[in-house]
C-alpha positions in Angstrom: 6.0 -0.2 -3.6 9.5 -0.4 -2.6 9.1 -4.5 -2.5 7.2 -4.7 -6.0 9.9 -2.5 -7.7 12.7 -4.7 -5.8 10.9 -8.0 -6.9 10.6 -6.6 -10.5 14.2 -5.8 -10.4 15.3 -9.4 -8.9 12.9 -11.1 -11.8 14.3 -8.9 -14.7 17.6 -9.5 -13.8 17.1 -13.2 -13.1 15.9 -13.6 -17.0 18.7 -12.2 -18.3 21.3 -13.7 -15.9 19.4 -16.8 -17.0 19.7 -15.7 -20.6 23.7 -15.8 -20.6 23.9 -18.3 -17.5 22.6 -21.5 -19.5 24.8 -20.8 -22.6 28.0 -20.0 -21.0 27.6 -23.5 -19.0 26.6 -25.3 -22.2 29.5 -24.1 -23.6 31.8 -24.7 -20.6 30.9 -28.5 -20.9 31.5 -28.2 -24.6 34.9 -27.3 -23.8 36.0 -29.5 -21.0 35.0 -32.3 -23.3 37.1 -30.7 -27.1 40.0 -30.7 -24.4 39.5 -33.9 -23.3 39.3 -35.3 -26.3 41.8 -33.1 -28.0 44.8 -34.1 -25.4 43.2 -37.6 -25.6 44.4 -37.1 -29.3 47.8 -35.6 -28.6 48.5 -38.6 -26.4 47.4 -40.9 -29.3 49.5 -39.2 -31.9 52.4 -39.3 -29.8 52.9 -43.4 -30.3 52.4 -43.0 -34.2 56.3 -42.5 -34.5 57.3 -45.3 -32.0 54.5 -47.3 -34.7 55.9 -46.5 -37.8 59.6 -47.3 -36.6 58.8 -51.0 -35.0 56.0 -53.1 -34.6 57.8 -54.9 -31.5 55.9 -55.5 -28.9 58.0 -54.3 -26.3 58.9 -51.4 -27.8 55.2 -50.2 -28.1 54.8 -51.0 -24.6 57.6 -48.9 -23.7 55.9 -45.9 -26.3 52.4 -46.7 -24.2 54.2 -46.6 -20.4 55.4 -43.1 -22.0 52.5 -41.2 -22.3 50.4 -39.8 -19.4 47.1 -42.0 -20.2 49.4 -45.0 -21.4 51.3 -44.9 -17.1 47.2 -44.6 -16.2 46.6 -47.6 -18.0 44.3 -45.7 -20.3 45.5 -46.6 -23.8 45.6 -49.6 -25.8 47.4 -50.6 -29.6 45.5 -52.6 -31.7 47.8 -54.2 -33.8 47.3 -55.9 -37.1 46.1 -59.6 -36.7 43.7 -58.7 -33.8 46.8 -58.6 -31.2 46.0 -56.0 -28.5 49.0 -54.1 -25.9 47.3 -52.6 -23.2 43.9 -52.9 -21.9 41.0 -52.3 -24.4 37.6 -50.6 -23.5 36.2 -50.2 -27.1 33.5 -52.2 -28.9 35.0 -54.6 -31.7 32.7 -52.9 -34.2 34.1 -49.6 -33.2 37.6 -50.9 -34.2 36.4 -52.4 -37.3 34.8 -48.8 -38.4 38.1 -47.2 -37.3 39.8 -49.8 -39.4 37.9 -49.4 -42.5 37.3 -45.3 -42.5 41.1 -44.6 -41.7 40.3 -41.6 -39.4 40.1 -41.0 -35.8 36.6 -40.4 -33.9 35.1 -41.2 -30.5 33.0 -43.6 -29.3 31.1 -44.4 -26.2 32.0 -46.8 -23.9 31.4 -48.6 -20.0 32.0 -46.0 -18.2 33.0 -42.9 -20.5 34.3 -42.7 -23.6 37.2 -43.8 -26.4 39.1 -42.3 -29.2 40.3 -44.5 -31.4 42.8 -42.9 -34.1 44.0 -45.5 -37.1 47.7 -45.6 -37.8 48.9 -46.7 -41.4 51.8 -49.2 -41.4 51.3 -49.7 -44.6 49.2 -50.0 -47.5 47.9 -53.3 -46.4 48.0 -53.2 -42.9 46.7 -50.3 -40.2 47.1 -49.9 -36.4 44.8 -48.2 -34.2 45.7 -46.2 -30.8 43.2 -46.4 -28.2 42.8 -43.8 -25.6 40.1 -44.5 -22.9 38.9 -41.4 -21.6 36.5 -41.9 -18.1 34.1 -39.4 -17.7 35.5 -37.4 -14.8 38.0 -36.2 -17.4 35.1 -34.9 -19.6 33.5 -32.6 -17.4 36.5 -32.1 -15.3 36.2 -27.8 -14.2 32.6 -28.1 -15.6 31.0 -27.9 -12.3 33.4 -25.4 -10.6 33.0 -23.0 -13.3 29.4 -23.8 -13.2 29.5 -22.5 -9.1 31.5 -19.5 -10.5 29.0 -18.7 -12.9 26.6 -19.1 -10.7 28.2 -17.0 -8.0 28.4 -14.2 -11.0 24.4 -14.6 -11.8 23.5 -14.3 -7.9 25.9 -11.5 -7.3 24.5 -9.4 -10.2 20.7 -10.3 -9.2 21.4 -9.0 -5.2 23.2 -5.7 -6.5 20.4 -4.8 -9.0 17.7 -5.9 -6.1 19.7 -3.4 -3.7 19.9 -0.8 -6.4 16.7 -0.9 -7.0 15.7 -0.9 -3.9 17.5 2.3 -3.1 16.1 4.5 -6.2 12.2 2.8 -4.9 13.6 4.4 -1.3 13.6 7.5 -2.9 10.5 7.6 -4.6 8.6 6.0 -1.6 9.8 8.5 0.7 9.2 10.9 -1.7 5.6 9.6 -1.8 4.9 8.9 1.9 5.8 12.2 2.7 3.4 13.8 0.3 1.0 11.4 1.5 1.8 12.7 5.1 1.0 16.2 4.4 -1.9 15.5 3.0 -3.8 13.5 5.7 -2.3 16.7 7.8 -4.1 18.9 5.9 -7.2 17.1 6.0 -7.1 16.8 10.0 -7.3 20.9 9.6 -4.0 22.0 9.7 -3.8 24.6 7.0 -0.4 25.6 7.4 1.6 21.8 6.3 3.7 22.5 3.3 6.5 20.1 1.8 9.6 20.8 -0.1 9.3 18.8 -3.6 11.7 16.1 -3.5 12.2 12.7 -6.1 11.5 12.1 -9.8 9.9 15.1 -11.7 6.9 13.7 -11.5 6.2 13.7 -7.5 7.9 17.2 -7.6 5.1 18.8 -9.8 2.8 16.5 -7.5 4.9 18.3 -4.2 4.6 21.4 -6.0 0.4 21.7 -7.4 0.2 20.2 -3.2 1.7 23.6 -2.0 -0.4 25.4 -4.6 -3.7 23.6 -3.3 -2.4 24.1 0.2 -2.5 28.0 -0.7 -5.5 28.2 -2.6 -7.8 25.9 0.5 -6.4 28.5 3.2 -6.9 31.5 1.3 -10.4 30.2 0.4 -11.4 28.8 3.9 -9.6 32.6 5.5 -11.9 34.7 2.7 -15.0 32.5 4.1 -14.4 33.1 8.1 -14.5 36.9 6.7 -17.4 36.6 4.8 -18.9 35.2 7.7 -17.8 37.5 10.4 -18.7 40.6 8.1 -22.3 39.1 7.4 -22.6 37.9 11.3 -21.1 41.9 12.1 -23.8 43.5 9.8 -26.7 41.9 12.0 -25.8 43.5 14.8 -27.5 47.1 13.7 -30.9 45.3 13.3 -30.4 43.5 16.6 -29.6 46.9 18.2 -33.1 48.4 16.9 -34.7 44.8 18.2 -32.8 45.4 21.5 -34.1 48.7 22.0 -38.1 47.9 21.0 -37.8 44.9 23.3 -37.2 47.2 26.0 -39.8 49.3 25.3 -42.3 46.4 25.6 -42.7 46.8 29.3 -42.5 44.3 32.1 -45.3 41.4 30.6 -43.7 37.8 30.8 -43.9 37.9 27.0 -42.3 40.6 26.2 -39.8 39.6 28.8 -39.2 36.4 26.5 -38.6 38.5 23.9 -35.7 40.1 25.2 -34.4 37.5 26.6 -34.6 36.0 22.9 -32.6 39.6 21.8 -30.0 38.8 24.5 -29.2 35.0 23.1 -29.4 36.2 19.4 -26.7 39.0 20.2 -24.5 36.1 22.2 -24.7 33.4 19.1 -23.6 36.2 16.4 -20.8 37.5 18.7 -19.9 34.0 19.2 -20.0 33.4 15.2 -17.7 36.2 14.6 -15.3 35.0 17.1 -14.9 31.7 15.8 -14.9 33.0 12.3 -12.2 35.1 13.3 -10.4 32.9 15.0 -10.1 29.2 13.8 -9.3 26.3 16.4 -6.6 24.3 15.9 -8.1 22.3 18.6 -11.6 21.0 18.9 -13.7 22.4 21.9 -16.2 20.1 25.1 -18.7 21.0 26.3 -21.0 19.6 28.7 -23.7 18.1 26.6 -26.4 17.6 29.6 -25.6 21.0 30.7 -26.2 22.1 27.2 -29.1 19.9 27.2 -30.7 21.4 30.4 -30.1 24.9 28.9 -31.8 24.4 26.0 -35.2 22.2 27.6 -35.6 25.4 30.1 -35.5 27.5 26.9 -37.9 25.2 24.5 -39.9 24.2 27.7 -41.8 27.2 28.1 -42.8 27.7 24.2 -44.0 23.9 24.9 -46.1 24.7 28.0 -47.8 27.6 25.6 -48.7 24.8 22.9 -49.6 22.2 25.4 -46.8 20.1 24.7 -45.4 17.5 26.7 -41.9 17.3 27.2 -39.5 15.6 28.9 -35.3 15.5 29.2 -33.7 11.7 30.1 -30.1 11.4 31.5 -28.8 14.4 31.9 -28.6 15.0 36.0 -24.9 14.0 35.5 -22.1 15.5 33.2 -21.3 13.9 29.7 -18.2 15.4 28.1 -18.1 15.6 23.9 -15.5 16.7 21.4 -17.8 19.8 20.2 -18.1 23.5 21.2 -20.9 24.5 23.0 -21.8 26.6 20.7 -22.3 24.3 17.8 -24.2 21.8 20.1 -26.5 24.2 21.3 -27.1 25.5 17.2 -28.4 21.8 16.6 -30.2 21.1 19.4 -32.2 24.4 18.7 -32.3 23.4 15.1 -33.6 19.6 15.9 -35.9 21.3 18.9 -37.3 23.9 16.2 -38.1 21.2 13.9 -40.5 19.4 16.4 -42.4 22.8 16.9 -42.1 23.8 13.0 -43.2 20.2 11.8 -45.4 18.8 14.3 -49.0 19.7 15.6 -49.2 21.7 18.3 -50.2 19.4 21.9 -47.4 16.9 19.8 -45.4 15.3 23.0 -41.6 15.1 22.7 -38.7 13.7 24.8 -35.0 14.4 24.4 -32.5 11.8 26.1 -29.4 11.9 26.8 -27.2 8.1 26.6 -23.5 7.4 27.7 -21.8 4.5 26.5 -18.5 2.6 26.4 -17.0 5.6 24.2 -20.0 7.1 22.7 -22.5 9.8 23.4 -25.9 9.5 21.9 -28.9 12.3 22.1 -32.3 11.6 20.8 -34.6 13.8 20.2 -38.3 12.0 19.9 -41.7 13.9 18.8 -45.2 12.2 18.5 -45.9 13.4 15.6 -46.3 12.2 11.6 -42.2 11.0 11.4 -40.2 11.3 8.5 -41.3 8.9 5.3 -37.7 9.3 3.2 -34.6 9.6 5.8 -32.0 9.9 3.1 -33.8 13.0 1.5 -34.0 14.7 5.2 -30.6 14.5 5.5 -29.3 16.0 2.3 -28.2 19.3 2.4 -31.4 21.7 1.3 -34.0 19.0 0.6 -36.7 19.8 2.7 -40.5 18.2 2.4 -42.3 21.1 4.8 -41.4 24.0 3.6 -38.1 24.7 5.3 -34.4 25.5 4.4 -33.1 22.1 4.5 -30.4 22.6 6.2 -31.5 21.9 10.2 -30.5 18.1 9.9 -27.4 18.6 7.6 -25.9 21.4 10.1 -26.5 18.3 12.8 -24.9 15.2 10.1 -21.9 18.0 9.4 -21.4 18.8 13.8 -21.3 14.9 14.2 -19.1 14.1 11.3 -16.5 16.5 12.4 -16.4 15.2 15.7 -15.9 11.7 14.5 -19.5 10.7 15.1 -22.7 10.6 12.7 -26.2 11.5 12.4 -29.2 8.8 12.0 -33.3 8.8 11.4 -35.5 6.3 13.2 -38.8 5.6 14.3 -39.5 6.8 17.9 -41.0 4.8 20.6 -43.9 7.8 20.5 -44.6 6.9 16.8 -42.8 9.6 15.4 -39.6 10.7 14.3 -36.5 10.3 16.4 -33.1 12.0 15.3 -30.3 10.1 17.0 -26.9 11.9 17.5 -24.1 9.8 17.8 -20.6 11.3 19.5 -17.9 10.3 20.6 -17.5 10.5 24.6 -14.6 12.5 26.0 -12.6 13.0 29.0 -14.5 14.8 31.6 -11.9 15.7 33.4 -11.1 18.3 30.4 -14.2 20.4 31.2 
């Protein structure tokens, strides 16, 4: 911005610089040449005294040798009968027009030009003064005051450029630092403000900012509440489901079940928590640990449906930008799909794949796939029945941690949701 305002501000100026600069040095020539020819005419009149008084040769030669031009050898008498003192540069039908008008003019001749200015003698007989004037003496000063001018132009072009430049330094700072806050508040950090500097118009921008800044963290703060007070208000039914679990007696089933209790209460207290208390820094995990925790948890509703399943890659650790938490949500969520969507006997596989910076899990069924991937993985569309919102909780985890979400076909003929993430520093678990 600052260069297209500075380039606007050299051309602008340039025009009008341009505007005076060809004029003025028009009119600079204009007036090297009147003077020229004006002390050219001077010169000439001088002699028409020495003219009047004598015809004598001599003495008109002294009269020439007098003048300034005359010592230069410049000027020349052309004296009745076609006699000629000095040295003559003018055409003969020049002198025969001077002759006959009875006024001075110029002419052009070799090399420059001559003004030739009658004198009368008499009535019958006229003289005419010559005074050769060479070019140099016409534009002499032109180009100098040309440079000068020039000079003038360039000197007035750099100071509005600079000018310029400084008021576009003020808006463009102005403008980057809005800019600034604003990719900080999109990384997460709520609490970036700016103080509204530069034109009025990027202050009201600096100013509806701060307002928007408010408004977002008051919003997002109401929302971890509302969260944490619904997530608080399970816990009473959880107690009761607590309590009946434990009156189920020692059967593996019942057993499950409150082992299912025990992992529901963990998850809500775990909501509330990070309702309650927002990271400024995103979580790792262990995503084959995770992995692992989750298979032994799915693996034994699979053994009751005669499922096969099977978990790939994850005997060592693989570190990823997201909490534990979330990860196990969508792995449950993916995992609950297979048993929600597919027959049951339907065979599924979950791998787990570290790359050159990336993380991918796949989780593969047997069963019927997914016909439209698009409509899967927008937020409430669901073609079996469901929420919607298993596959979109998944896109949203990925997205945040810089990675993204995708639908294939899986090598068992059905559908396999790949989970791409970026890989992290192991060291940091």
């Amino acid at each position: 911005m600052r260069r297209s305002l500075a380039l606007v501000s050299a051309a602008v100026t340039s025009m009008v610089a341009l505007a005076f600069l060809v004029p003025l040095g028009l009119m600079v020539r204009e007036i090297a040449r009147d003077r020229a020819l004006a002390d050219a005419e001077r010169q000439a009149g001088s002699l028409a005294p020495a003219l009047a008084i004598s015809t004598n040769r001599a003495a008109i030669e002294r009269a020439v040798a007098s003048t300034q031009a005359g010592e230069a050898g410049r000027v020349a008498v052309h004296l009745p009968g076609r006699a000629t003192i000095g040295t003559t540069h003018a055409h003969l039908a020049d002198l025969q027009t001077a002759m006959a008008r009875g006024r001075s003019f110029s002419a052009r001749a070799a090399g420059g030009y001559v003004l030739l200015q009658p004198v009368a003698l008499d009535q019958d007989r006229t003289t005419v003064v010559e005074v050769y004037l060479p070019k140099e003496d016409l534009t002499r000063g032109v180009r100098s005051a040309w440079i000068v001018l020039t000079g003038v132009a360039a000197a007035l072009v750099l100071g509005s450029v600079v000018v310029a430049d400084r008021l576009a330094a003020r808006v463009v700072g102005s403008a980057r630092t809005l800019a600034k806050a604003a990719t900080i508040l999109g990384g997460g950090d709520l609490r970036t403000r700016i103080d509204p500097q530069g034109p009025p118009e990027l202050r009201e921008a600096g100013r509806a900012f701060n307002t928007m800044a408010d408004r977002v963290e008051a919003l997002l703060a109401a929302e971890r509440e509302l969260v944490a007070d619904l997530s608080h208000r399970l816990r009473t039914p959880l107690t009761a489901m607590r309590l009946n679990a434990a009156a189920l007696g020692p059967e593996p089933a019942a057993e499950q079940t409150r082992l299912a209790v025990q992992r529901l209460e963990e998850e809500v207290d775990r909501i509330i928590g990070a309702a309650r208390r927002p990271k400024q820094q995103r979580a790792l995990c262990d995503a084959a640990e995770v992995l692992r925790d989750r298979m032994e948890f799915w693996s034994a509703l699979a053994e009751d449906q005669n499922r096969d399943c099977e978990l790939v890659g994850a005997e060592h650790p693989v570190a990823v930008p997201v909490a534990r938490g979330e990860l196990s949500a969508v792995l449950d969520s993916l995992l609950g799909n297979v048993f929600r969507h597919t027959p049951q006997g339907t065979a599924f596989v979950v791998t787990l794949y570290e790359g050159v910076g990336r993380v991918v899990i796949l989780v593969a069924d047997a069963g019927p796939g997914i016909d439209d991937s698009d409509t899967a993985l927008r937020r409430g569309a669901s073609g079996g029945g469901s929420t919607g919102l298993g596959l979109d909780i998944a896109r949203r985890m990925a997205k945040a941690a810089g990675g993204d979400v995708r639908i294939d076909r899986s090598t068992l003929g059905g559908a396999q949701i790949q989970i791409w993430l970026p890989a992290a520093d192991a060291r940091r678990l």
